[in-house]
DRENDO-1510 file (C-alpha; in Angstrom, 1 decimal, always signed):
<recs>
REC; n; res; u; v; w
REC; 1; UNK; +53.6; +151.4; +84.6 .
REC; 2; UNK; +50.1; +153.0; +86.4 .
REC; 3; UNK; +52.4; +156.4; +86.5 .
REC; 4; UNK; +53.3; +155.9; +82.5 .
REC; 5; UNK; +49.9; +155.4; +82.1 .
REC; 6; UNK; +48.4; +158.4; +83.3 .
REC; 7; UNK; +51.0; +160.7; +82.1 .
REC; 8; UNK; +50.4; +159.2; +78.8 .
REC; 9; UNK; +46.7; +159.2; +78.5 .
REC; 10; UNK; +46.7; +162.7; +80.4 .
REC; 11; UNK; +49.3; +164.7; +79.1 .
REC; 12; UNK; +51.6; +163.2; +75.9 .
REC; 13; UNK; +51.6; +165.2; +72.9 .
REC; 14; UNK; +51.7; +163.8; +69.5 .
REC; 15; UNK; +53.7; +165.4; +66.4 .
REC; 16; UNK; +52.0; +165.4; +63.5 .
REC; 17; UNK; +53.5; +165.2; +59.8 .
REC; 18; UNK; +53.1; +167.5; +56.2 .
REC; 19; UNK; +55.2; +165.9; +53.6 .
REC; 20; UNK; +58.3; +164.3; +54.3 .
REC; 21; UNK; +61.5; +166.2; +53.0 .
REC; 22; UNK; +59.3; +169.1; +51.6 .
REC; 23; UNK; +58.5; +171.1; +54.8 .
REC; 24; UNK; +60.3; +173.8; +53.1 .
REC; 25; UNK; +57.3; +174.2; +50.7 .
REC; 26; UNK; +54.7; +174.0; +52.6 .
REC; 27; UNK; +53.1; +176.9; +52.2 .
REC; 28; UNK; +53.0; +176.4; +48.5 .
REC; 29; UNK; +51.7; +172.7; +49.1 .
REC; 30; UNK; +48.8; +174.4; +51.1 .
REC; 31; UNK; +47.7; +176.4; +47.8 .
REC; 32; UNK; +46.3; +173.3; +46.2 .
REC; 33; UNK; +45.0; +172.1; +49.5 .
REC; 34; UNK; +43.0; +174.7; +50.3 .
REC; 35; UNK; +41.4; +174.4; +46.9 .
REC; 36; UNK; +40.5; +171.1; +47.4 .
REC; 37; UNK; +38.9; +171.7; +50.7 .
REC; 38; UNK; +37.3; +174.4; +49.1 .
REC; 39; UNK; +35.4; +172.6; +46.3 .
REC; 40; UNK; +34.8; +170.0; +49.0 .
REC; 41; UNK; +33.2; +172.2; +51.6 .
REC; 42; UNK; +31.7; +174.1; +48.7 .
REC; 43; UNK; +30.2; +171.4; +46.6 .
REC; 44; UNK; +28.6; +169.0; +49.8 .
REC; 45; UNK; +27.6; +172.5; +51.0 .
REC; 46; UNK; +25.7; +173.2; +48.1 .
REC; 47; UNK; +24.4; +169.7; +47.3 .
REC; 48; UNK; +23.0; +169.8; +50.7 .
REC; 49; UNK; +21.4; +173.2; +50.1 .
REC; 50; UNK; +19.9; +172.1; +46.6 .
REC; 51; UNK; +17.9; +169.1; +47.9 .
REC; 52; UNK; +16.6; +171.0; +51.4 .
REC; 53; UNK; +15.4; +173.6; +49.3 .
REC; 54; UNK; +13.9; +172.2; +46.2 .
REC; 55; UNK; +10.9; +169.8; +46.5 .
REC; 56; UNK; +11.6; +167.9; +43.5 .
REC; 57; UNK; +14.5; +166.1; +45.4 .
REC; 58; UNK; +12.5; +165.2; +48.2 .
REC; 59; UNK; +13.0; +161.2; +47.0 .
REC; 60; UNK; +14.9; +158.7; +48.9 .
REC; 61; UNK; +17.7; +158.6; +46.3 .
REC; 62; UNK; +18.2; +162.1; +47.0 .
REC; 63; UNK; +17.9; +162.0; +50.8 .
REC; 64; UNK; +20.9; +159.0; +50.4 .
REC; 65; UNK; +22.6; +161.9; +49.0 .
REC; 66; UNK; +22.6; +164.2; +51.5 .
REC; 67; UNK; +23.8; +161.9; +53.8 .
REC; 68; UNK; +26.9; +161.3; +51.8 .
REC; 69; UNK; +26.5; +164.9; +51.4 .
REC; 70; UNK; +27.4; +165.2; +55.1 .
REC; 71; UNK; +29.5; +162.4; +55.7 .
REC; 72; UNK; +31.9; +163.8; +53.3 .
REC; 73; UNK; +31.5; +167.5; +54.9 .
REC; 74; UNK; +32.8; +165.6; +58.1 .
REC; 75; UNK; +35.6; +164.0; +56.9 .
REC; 76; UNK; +36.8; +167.5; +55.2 .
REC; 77; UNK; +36.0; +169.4; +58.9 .
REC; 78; UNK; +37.7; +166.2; +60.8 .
REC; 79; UNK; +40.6; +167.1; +59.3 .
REC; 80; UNK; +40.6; +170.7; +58.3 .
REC; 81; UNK; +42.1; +172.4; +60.7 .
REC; 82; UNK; +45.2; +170.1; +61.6 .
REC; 83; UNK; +46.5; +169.9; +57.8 .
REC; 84; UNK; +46.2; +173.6; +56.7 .
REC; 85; UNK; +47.9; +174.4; +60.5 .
REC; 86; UNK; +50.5; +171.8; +59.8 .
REC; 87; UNK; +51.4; +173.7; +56.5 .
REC; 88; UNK; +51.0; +177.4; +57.6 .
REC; 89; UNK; +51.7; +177.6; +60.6 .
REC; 90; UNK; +53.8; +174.9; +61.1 .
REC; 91; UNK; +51.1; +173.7; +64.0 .
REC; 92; UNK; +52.6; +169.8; +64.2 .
REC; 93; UNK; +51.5; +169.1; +67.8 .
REC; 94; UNK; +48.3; +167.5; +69.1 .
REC; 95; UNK; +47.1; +166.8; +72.6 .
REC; 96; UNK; +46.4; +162.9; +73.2 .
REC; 97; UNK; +42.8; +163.6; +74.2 .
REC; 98; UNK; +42.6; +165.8; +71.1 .
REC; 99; UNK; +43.9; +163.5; +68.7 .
REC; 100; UNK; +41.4; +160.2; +69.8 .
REC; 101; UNK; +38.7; +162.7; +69.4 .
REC; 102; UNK; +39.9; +163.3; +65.7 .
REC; 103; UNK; +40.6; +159.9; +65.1 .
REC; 104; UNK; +37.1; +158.7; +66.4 .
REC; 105; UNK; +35.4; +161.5; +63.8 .
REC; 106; UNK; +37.5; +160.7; +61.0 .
REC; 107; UNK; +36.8; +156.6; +61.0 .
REC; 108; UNK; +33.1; +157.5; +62.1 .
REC; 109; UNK; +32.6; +159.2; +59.1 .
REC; 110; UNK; +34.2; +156.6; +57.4 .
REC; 111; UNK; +32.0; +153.6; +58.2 .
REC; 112; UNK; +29.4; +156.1; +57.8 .
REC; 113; UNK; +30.6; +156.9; +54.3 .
REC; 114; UNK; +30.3; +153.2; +53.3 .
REC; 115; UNK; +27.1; +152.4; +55.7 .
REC; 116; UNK; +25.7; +155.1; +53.0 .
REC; 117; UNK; +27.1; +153.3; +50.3 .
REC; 118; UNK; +25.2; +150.4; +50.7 .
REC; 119; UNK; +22.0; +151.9; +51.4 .
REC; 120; UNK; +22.2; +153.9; +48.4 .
REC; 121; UNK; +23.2; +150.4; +46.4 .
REC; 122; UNK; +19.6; +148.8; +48.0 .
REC; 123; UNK; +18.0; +152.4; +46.6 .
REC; 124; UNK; +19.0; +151.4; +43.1 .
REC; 125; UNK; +18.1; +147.7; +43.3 .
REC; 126; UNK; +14.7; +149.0; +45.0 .
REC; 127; UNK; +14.4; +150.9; +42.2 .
REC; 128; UNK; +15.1; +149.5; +39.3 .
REC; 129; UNK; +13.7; +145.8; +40.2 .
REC; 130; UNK; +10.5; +146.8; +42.1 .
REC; 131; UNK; +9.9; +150.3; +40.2 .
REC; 132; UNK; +5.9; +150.0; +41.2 .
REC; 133; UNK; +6.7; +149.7; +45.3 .
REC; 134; UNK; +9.8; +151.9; +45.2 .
REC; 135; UNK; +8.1; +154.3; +47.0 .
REC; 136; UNK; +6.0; +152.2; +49.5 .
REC; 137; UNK; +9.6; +150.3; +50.3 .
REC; 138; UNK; +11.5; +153.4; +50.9 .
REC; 139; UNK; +9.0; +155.5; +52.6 .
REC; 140; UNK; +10.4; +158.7; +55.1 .
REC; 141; UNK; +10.1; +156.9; +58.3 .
REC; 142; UNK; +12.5; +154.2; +56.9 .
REC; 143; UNK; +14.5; +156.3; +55.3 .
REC; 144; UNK; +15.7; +157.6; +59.3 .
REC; 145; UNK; +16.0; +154.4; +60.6 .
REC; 146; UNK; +18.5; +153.2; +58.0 .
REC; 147; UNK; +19.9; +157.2; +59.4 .
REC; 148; UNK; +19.8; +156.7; +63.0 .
REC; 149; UNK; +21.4; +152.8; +62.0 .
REC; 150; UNK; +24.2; +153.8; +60.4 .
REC; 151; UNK; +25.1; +156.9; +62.9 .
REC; 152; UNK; +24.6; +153.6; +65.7 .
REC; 153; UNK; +26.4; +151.5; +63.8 .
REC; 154; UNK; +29.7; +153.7; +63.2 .
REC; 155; UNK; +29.7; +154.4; +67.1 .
REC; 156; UNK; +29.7; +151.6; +68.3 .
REC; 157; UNK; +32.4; +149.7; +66.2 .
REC; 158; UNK; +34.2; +153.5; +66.8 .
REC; 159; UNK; +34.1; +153.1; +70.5 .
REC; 160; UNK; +36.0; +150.3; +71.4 .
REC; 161; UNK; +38.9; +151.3; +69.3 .
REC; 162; UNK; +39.2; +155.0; +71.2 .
REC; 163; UNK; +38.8; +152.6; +74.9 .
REC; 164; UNK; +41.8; +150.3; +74.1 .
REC; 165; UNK; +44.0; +152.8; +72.5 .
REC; 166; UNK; +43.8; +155.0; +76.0 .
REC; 167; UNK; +45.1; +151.9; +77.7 .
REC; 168; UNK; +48.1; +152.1; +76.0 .
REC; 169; UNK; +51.8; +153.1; +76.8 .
REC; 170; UNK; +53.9; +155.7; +74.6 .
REC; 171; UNK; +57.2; +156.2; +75.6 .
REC; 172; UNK; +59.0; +155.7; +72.3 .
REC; 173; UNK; +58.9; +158.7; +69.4 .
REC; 174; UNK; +55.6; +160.7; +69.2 .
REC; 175; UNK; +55.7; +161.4; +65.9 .
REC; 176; UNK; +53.0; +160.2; +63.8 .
REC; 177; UNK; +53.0; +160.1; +59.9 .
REC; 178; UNK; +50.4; +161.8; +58.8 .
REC; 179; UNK; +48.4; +165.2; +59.0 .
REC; 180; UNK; +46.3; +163.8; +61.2 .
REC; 181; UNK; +45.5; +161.2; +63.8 .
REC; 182; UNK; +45.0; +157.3; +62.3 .
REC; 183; UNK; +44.4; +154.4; +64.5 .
REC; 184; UNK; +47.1; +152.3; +62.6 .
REC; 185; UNK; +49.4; +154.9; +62.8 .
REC; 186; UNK; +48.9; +155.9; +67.0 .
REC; 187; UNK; +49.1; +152.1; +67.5 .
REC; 188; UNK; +52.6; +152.1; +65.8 .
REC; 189; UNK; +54.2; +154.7; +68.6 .
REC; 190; UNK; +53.3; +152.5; +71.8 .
REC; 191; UNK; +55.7; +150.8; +73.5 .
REC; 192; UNK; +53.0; +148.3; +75.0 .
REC; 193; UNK; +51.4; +144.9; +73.8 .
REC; 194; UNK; +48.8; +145.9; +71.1 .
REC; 195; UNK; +47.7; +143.1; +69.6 .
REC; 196; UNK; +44.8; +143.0; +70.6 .
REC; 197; UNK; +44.2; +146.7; +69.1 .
REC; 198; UNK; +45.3; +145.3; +65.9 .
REC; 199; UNK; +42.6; +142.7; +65.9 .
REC; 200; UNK; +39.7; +144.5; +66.9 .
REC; 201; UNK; +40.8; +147.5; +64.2 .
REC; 202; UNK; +40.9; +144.7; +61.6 .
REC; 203; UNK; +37.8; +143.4; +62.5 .
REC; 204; UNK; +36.5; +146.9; +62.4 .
REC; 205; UNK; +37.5; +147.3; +58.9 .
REC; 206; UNK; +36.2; +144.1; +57.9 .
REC; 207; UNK; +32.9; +144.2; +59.5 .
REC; 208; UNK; +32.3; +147.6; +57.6 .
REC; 209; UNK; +34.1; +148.6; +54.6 .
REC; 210; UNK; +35.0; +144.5; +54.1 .
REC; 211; UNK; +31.1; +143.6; +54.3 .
REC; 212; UNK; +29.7; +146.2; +53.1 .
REC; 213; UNK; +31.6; +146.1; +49.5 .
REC; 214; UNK; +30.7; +142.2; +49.1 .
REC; 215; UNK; +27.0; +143.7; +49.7 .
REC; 216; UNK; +27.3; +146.1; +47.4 .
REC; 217; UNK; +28.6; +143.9; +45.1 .
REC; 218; UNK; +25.7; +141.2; +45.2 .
REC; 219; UNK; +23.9; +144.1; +44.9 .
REC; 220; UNK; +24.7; +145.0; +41.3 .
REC; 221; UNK; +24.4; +141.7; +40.8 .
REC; 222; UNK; +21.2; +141.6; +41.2 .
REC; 223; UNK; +20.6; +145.1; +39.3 .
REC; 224; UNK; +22.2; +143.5; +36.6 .
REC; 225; UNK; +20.5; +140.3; +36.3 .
REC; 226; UNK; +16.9; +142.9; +36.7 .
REC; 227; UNK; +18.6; +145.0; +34.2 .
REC; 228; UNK; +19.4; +142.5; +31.8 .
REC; 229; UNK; +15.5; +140.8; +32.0 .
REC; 230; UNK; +14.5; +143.7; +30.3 .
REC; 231; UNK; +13.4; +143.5; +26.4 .
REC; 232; UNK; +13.9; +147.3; +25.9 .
REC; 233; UNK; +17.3; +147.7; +24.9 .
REC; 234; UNK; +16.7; +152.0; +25.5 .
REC; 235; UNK; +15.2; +150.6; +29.5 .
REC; 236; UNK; +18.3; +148.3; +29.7 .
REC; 237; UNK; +20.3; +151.9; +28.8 .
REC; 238; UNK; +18.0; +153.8; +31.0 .
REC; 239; UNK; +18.0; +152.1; +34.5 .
REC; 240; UNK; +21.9; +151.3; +34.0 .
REC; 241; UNK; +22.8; +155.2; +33.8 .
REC; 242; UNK; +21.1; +155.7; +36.8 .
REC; 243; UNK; +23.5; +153.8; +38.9 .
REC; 244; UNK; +26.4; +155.4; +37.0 .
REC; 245; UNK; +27.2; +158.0; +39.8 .
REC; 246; UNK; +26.8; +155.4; +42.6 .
REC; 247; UNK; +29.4; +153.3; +40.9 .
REC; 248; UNK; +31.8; +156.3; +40.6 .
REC; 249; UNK; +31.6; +157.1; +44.4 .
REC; 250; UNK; +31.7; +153.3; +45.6 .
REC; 251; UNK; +35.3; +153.5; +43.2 .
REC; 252; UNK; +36.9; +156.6; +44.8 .
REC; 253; UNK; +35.6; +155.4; +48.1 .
REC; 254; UNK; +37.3; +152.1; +48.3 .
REC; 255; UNK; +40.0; +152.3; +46.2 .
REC; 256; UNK; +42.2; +154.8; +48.5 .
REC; 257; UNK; +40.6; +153.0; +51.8 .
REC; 258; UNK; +41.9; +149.7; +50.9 .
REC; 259; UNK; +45.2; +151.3; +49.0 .
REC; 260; UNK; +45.8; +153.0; +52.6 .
REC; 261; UNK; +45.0; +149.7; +54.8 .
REC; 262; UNK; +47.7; +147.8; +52.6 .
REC; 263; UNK; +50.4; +150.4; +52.8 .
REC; 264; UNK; +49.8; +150.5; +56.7 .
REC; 265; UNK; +50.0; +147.0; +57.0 .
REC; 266; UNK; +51.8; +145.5; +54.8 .
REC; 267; UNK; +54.1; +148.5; +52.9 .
REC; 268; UNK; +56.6; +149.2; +55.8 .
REC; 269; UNK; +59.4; +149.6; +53.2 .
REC; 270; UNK; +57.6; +152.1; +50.9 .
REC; 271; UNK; +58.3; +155.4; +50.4 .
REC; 272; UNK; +57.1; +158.3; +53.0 .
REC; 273; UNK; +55.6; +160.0; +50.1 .
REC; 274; UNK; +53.5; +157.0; +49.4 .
REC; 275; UNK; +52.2; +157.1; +53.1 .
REC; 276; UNK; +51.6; +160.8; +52.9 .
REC; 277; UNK; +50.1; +160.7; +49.0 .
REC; 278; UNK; +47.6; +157.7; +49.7 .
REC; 279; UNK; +46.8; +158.9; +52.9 .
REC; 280; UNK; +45.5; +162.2; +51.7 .
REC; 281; UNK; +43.9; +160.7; +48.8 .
REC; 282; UNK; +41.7; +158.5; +51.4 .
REC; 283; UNK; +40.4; +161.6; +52.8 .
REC; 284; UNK; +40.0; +164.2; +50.3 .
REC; 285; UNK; +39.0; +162.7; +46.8 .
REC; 286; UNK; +35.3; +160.9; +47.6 .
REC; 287; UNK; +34.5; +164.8; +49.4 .
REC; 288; UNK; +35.8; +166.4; +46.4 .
REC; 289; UNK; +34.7; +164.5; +43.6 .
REC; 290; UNK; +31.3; +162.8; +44.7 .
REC; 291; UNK; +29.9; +166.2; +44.3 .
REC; 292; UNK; +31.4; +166.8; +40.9 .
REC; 293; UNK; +29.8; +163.1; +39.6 .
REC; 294; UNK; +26.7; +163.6; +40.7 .
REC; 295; UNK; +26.2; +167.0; +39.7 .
REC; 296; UNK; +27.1; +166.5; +36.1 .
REC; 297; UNK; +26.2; +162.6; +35.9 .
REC; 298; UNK; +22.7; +163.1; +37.8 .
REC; 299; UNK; +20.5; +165.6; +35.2 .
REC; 300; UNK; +18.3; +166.2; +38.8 .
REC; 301; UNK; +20.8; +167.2; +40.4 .
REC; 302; UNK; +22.1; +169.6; +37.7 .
REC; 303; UNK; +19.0; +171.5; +37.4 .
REC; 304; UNK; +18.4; +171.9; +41.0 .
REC; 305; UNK; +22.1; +172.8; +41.3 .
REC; 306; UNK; +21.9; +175.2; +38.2 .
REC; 307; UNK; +18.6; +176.7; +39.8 .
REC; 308; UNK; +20.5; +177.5; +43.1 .
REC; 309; UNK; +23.4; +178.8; +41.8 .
REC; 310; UNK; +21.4; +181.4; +38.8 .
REC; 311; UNK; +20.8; +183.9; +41.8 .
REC; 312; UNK; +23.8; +184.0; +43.6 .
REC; 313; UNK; +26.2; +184.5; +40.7 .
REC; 314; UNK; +24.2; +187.4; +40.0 .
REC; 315; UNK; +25.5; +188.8; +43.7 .
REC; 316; UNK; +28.6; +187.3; +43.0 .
REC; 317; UNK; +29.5; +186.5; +39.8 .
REC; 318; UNK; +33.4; +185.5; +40.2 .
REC; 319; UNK; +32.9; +183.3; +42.7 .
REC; 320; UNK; +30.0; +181.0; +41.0 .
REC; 321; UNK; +30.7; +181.1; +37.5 .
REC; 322; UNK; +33.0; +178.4; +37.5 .
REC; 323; UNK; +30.9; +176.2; +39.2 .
REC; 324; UNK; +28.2; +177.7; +36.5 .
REC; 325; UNK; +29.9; +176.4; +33.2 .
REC; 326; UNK; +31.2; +172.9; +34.8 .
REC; 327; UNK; +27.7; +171.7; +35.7 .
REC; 328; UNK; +26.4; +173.4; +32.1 .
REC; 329; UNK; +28.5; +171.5; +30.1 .
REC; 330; UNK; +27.9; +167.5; +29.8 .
</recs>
């Protein structure tokens, strides 16, 4: 068993998996692929870029932001190269080593992702109930911490996972279901006890994405009850649109996380393009969309987006005009 061991932890490759039944058509399953990694590397990219550069989103909403900014620029990256190389080049195999180290980034990102989540759903309490001390609450120094606690946080509940998946045994098929490497889906292939994988990568999920959406919840609860206190019926209107975007990513965050967890766990019969469909979904709509919300729900956002674009369409007008007229028109 030692001998297994070390062959499997040293030198076992993994297949990975496009679309079942359609790997004739890869290729032209790539085309709207690569668009969506486009707008998603694009459109973080340029978020980022917009609140760097102009002061006027130096505000601890906006620096929330640009940390889901990045964490969705991750999640695209983590998985960049292994999907489009799947449906090029045909490019299905994946070292062990290589495949942990994807799997860590990707679920890093993703208890980032919701770590970010529920920071930005304390912003908009912070905000809207204690308007007076917003800024003395959220100053720059605590703005890092929360930072430098969620980048802890996601490593450390990370860690384990990567440590009890190397002790494993895999001497049954290789070939994993997806584009890329999942912890659910690696666990499937051994031929060893993993039960005790299975727990901790339940707790995992629980422990993040579980408690941090009942958080997030009591949250807007309590923005609500705040929001509702107020006589003003134009306030009331006021501070709920600005938790309109927020609401918008929370939804296409946890909707396709929890779809994904159910499927893995509890959809064995269902269809392989069910698997594939979901499991894309998970990774590429929050970094293609949260971009899109909060540029044309966030009127900040939009200006400072508008102002960065104005001078590079002029250098390259083709390119920039599209992403010109969809933040223009509301």
């Amino acid at each position: 068993m030692s001998t297994l061991q070390n062959t499997t932890s040293s030198s076992i490759i993994f297949l990975l998996t496009g679309v079942p039944g359609l790997e004739a058509f890869h290729t032209w399953i790539s085309i709207p692929f690569c668009f969506l990694y486009i707008t998603a590397l694009s459109g973080n990219s340029l978020i980022l870029f917009a609140i760097v550069t102009q002061p006027s989103l130096h505000e601890p909403m906006y620096y929330f932001l640009s940390m889901l900014s990045t964490t969705d620029l991750g999640l695209s990256i983590s998985t960049l190269v292994t999907m489009l190389g799947i449906f090029w080049f045909d490019a299905r195999e994946i070292s062990f080593n290589a495949c942990l180290s994807q799997m860590f980034f990707i679920q890093l990102f993703t208890v980032m992702e919701s770590s970010v989540l529920l920071a930005m759903a304390f912003d908009r309490f912070v905000a809207i109930s204690s308007p007076l001390r917003y800024a003395s609450i959220l100053t720059d120094l605590k703005i890092v911490q929360i930072g430098v606690a969620i980048i802890t946080r996601g490593t450390l509940i990370q860690t384990p996972l990567v440590l009890l998946l190397k002790r494993l045994s895999f001497c049954h098929s290789h070939v994993l279901h997806h584009s890329y490497c999942f912890h659910p889906d690696m666990m499937k292939l051994s031929c060893t006890d993993t039960r005790i994988n299975s727990a901790v990568g339940l707790t995992a999920l629980i422990t993040t994405a579980g408690v941090d959406s009942i958080f997030i919840i009591f949250s807007y609860f309590l923005i609500i009850k705040t929001v509702l206190s107020i006589a003003s019926p134009e306030e009331r209107k006021k501070a709920f649109s600005t938790c309109v975007s927020h609401i918008g990513a929370v939804a296409i965050f946890y909707i396709p996380l929890v779809s994904l967890s159910f499927v893995h766990r509890f959809g064995k019969q269902a269809l392989p393009y069910v698997h594939t469909l979901i499991a894309n979904a998970y990774l590429l709509i929050p970094p293609v969309l949260n971009p899109i919300i909060y540029s044309v729900k966030t009127k900040q956002i939009r200006r400072a987006v508008l102002k960065v674009l104005q001078p590079m369409q002029q250098r390259n007008r083709w390119v920039f005009t599209f992403f010109y007229f969809l933040l223009l028109y509301r």
